[in-house]
C-alpha positions in Angstrom: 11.3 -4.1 26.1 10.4 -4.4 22.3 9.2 -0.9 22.3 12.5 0.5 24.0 14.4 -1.6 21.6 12.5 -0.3 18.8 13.5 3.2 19.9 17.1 2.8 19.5 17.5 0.4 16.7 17.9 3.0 13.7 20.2 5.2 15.7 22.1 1.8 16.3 22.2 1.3 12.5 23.1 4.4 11.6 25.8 4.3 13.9 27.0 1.1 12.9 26.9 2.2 9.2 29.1 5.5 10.3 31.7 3.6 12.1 32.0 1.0 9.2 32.9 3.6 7.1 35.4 5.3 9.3 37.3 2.2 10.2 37.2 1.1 6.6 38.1 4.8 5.7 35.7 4.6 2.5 34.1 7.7 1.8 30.4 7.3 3.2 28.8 10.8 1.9 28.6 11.1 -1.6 26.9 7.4 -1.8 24.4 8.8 1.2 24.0 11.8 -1.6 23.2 9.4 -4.6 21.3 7.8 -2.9 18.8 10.5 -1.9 18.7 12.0 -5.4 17.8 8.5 -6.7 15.2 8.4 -3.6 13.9 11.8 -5.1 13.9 10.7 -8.7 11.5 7.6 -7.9 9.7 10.2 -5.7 9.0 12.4 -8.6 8.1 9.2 -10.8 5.5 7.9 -8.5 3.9 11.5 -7.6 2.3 12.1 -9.9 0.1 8.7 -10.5 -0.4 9.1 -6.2 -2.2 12.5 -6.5 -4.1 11.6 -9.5 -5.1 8.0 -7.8 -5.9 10.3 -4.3 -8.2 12.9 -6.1 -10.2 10.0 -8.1 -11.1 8.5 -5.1 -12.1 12.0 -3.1 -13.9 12.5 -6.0 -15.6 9.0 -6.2 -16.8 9.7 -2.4 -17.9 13.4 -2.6 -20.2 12.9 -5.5 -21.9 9.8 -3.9 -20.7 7.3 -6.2 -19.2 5.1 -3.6 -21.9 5.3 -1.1 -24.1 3.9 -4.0 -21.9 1.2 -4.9 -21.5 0.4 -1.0 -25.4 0.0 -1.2 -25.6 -1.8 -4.3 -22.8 -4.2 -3.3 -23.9 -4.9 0.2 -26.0 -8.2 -0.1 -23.3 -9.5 -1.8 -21.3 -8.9 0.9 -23.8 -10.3 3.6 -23.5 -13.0 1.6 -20.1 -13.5 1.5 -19.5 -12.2 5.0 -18.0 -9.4 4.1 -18.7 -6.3 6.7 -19.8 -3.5 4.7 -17.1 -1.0 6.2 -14.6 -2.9 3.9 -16.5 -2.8 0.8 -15.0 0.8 -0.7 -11.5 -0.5 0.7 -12.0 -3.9 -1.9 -13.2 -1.5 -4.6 -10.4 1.1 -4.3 -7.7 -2.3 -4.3 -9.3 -3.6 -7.2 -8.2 -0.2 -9.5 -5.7 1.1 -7.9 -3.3 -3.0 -8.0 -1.3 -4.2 -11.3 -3.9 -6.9 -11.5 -6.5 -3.7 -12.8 -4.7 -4.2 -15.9 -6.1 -7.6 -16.7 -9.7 -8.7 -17.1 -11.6 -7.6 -14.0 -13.6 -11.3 -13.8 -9.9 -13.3 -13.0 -9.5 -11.1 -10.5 -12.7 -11.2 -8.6 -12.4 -15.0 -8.9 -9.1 -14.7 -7.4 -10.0 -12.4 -4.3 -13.6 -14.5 -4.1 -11.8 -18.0 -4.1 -9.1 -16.6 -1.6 -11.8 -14.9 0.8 -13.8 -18.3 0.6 -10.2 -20.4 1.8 -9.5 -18.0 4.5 -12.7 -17.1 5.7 -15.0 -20.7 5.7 -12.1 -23.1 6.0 -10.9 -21.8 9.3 
């Protein structure tokens, strides 16, 4: 049922969005139009920082770097229960957030101290 529904329900919108603006006789297309050069303007913003953020990181595996780190890092991780599959995804979120702004240690004690609460106190 849910995967039916989910089949039909931007259609549905859409629709409803299009008859809205015909019985309220507003003009619908040139707000659809701004709209998708302001969609392209953030587009063209955020590009830029994606690709660079993309090729660090294929860069970071294909010289060995992160397979290093992984190896480094891993007791650590058996320590914190941490499977070792998820240690390049915690090293990639930890550059790549806001937070990688601000001093690295907060952060680790924040992502440590939350790990901890979810993981132990279940």
């Amino acid at each position: 049922m849910i995967v039916s529904l989910s089949g039909i329900i931007i259609p549905l919108i859409l629709f409803m969005i299009l008859l809205y603006g015909m019985i309220s006789k507003k003009e619908m297309y040139q707000p659809f139009l701004e709209g998708v050069q302001d969609g392209f303007k953030v587009v063209m913003e955020i590009a830029p920082t994606l690709i660079a953020l993309f090729l660090a990181v294929q860069i970071f595996r294909t010289s060995g770097a992160l397979d290093l780190l992984v190896s480094v890092l891993s007791p650590v991780g058996q320590l914190l229960k941490i499977p070792k599959d998820v240690l390049p995804v915690i090293f990639a979120k930890l550059f790549s957030s806001p937070l990688s702004s601000y001093p690295f240690s907060w952060y680790l004690i924040f992502f440590c101290a939350s790990y901890f609460i979810f993981y132990f106190l279940q």
